[in-house]
Every structure is written in structure tokens, then in C-alpha cells.
N, C-alpha and C positions, 0 to 999 in steps of 0.2 A: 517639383514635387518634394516632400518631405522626405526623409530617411527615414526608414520604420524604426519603431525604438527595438531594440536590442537588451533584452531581460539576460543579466549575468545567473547562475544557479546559486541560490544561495549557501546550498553545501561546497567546500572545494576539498577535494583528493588531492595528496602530493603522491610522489614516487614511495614515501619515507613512511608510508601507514599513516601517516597522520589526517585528522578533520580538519576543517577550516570553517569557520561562518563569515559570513557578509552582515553584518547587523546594520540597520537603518536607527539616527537620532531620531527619538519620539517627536522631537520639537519640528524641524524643520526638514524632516525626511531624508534627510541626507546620507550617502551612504559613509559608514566606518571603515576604518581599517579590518582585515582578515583577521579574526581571534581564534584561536585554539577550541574547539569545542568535542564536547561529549555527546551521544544523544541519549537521553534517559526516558524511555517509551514503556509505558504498557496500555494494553488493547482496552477501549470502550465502545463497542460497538452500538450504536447511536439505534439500532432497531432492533436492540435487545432490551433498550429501557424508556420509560417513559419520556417523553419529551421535560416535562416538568421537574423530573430529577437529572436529567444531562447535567444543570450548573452544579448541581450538590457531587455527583461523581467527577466533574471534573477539580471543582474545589480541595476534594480531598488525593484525588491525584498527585496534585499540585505541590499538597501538605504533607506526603507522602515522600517528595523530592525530586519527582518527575518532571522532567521540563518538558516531555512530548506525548502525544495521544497517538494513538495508531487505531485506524478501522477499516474497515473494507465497506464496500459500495455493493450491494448485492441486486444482481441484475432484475429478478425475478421481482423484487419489491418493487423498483422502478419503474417497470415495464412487464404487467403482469399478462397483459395481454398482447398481441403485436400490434405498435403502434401508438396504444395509450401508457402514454409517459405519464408518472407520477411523482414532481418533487414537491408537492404544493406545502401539505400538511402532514400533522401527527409524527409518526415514524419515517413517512418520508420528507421530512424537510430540513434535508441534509444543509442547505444554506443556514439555516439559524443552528445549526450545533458547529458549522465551523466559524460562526460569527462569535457564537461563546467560547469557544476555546481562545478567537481573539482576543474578546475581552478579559479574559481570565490570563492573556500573557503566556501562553503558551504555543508549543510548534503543533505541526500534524504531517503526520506520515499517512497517505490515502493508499490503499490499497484497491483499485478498482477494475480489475480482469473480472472478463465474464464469469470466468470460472474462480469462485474462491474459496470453494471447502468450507473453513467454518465452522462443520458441523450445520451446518444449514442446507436444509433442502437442496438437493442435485448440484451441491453447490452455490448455489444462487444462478445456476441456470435456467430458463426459461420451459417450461414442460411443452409449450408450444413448437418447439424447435423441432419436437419429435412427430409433427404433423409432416414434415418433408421424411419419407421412407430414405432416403438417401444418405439421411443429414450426419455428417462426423463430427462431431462438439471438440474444442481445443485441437484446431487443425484447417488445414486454407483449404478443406470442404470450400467452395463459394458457394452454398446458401449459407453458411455458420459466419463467414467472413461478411456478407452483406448484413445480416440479420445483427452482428454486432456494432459494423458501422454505422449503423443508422441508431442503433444504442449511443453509442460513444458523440455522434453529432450535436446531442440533446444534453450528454453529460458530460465530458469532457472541457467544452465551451464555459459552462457553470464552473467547476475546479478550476480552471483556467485564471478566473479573475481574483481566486481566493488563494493564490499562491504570493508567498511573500515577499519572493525577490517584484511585486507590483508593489514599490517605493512603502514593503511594510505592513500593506494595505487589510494584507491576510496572513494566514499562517500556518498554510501548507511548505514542508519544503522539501518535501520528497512523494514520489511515485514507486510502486513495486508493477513490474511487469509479471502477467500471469499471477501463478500459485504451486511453489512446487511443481513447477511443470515435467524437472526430470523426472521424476518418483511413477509421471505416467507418458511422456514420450520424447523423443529426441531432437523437432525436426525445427530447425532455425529458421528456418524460411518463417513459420508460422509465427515465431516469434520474435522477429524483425518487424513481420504486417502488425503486430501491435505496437510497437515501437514506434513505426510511422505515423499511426495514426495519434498515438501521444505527439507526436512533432507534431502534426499535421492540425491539431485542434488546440495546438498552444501551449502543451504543457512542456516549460522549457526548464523546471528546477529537476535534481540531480532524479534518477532513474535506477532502480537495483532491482533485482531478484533476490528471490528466498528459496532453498533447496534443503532438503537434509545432506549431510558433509557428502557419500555416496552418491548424492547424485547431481552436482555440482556442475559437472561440466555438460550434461545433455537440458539442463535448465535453467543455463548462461549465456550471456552473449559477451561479444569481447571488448565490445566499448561500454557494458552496462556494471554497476558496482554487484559484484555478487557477496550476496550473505548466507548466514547458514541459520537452520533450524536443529533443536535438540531438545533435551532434559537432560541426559547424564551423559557424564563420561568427558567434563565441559574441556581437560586438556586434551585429549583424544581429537574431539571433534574438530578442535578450532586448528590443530594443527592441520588436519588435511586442508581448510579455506588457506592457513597460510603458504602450502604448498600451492593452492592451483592459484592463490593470485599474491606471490610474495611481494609486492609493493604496495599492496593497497591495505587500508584501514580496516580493521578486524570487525564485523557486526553481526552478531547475534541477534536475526528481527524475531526469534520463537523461543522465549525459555520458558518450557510449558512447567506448569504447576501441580498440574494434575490431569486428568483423564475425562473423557464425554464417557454418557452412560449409552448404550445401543438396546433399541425399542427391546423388551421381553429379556436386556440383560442385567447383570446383576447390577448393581447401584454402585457408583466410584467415587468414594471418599477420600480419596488422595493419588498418590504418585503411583502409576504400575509396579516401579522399581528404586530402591532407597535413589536419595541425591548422593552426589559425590562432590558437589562442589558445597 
């Protein structure tokens, strides 16, 4: 029998803070030496805009200085009812916007937990969920854990092929577990079971979490890259990530710009609070 191939993570962590990439030659796929790298991300989330402007938003990303896209996978569009999966078309045909950010030469950071905030409806969780009287959402509840693995079966598999450390092929090269998990609970077991099931369906490039700096360590795990979320106060913040993880690389995956507006509230044209960086 064969030996299964073995996918190295195309991010690498040292002890010393530092990134590393893996880059593949265009020509003959071959893999390079480790190079120093930076990640430079801001969010386009692929079901906030038309399919037909995804290339123009990501062109100007690009022009921009960004070398990486960041989005989340929102359950509820996927799977709006239990059962019926949707990646075909329109907004949901998450495969052709990460075929164009390949084409366009860029990385993708996929953020795909049930739960993703957003600002989008329940999250993007599924309203159906709330037909089990029992049901706990972000929690090894087992209808919530069944009800997302049979999610993840159908999505996962898909991400899976479009991740880059496959000889180049794509251009995903990172995963976020969860969403700010600490900010609403503690419990690792739950977020392990998602972790697995990212092993479990193949997604083998690097794995982080995002937190604000407070709540770090109930929305971390201890073999996963943890990051932080903010707007201001950017030496403050980053200090506490390099207290709770002094060898690892510094990453900011939230430097918000500004604020969502809330149904009948007042209208948010900029920052709550000045910048300080």
C-alpha cells in the first residue's frame, strides 16, 4: 500500500516570534526554502458582495498592499435549512471566490466556526437549531455537536482541497477555531471537538484563535496559534498576547475600523473611541 501523503502547514511558528512560509515554484511546484514572512489581511467577506465585484474587491485589496483576504463561512447561508446544503451559486459559491483570490496571487485566511458574529444574523447560526428545546449553541450539547458535524462533512472536505500547502494548488493557509469564544465561554473540551473535526476532514495548514487581549486564555487552546482582537490601546493590548504566549508571533487578526450600526440605533460613522495607534 502506498503511504498517505503528508501536507506540511504552510505557516511555520518558531520559539523566537517569528513567521515562516513554505512557498511552492509556479513552474514545477516544487517546494522552496522557509522565507520570513508577514501576513497583511483585511476581511472581504464573499456574501456581503456581489459575486461579479469579488475580482474588483480583491484587485484593489491587492493594490492596496495586502497580500491576504480573511472571511468567515457563515453556517446559516450554507445550510439554511437542516440538510439542504448550499455551495452551488450566487453568494454561496464560496469555491469560485477562493479560486479568484488564487488567481489574483493572493493568501486566505477562512474563518469557518458555526458560530461567527459578524454582525450577522445569530451569528451565522442556524435558527433551526432552536427546534431541539434542549439545544446549547457553542458547546458539546450533542445535538449542536451532531447538527455541526454533518455541517462540517460537506464543508470542510471543500476547504480542504483549496488549501495551499496541496503543491500551491489554492490559497488558503490558515484556519481560525471558533469566534472569540472566551468573551462568551470557557470550556476546552468543546473546543478541542472542533479542532478534531478540522483534523478529521483534512484541514492540516496552521490553526489560530482570535480573542480580545482579556479573554485569551478561556478562548485558546495550547497547541493552537492564539491572536488577539482590538481598536485601540494597540501597545496595551498586544502586550498581554505577549505575556500569555511569549514565544510565539504577534497577530492581530481584528483591527476594527470602525463600529456596526444596531437595528433603531443611532447611525456609526466612525470609531466609538479616537485611535491611538
Amino acid at each position: 500500500f502506498a503511504s498517505p501523503v503528508v501536507y506540511l502547514p504552510t505557516l511555520v511558528l518558531d520559539n523566537e516570534r517569528h513567521l515562516f512560509i513554505r512557498l511552492f515554484n509556479n513552474k514545477n511546484r516544487s517546494l522552496e526554502h522557509l522565507l520570513p514572512f508577514r501576513i497583511l489581511s483585511g476581511s472581504l467577506h464573499y456574501f456581503r458582495v456581489l459575486p461579479q465585484s469579488w475580482s474588483d474587491r480583491i484587485k484593489k485589496m491587492k493594490a492596496a498592499g495586502l497580500n491576504t483576504i480573511e472571511t468567515y463561512v457563515p453556517w446559516n447561508l450554507h445550510e439554511p435549512q437542516r440538510g439542504n446544503y448550499q455551495f452551488g451559486e450566487g453568494l454561496t459559491d464560496l469555491v469560485s471566490f477562493l479560486k479568484l483570490i488564487h488567481e489574483h496571487e493572493m493568501f486566505t485566511i477562512i474563518r469557518p466556526s458555526g458560530y461567527i458574529c459578524a454582525e450577522w444574523d445569530w451569528g451565522g447560526l442556524p435558527s433551526w437549531l432552536l427546534r431541539d428545546e434542549t439545544m446549547r449553541v457553542r458547546s458539546i450539547h450533542p445535538g449542536f455537536l451532531e447538527a455541526l458535524q454533518n455541517y462540517y462533512s460537506r464543508l470542510l472536505p471543500i476547504l480542504a482541497e483549496y488549501q495551499y500547502n496541496r503543491h500551491g494548488a489554492g490559497s488558503i493557509i490558515a484556519f481560525q477555531i471558533e469566534n472569540e469564544y472566551g468573551s462568551y465561554g470557557n470550556d476546552a473540551n468543546y473546543l478541542e471537538a472542533l479542532h478534531e473535526m478540522y483534523i478529521k476532514y483534512g484541514l492540516n495548514e496552521i490553526l489560530l484563535t482570535s480573542d480580545g487581549p482579556k479573554y485569551l486564555s478561556a478562548g485558546s487552546l495550547d497547541d493552537v496559534w492564539a491572536t488577539v482582537n482590538f481598536q485601540r490601546k494597540a501597545t496595551e493590548n498586544i502586550e498581554y498576547l505577549r505575556r500569555f504566549r511569549p514565544k510565539h508571533h504577534i497577530m492581530i487578526t481584528e483591527y476594527w475600523t470602525g463600529w456596526f450600526d444596531y437595528w433603531a440605533g443611532k447611525h456609526q460613522t466612525g470609531s466609538r473611541m479616537p485611535y491611538d495607534a
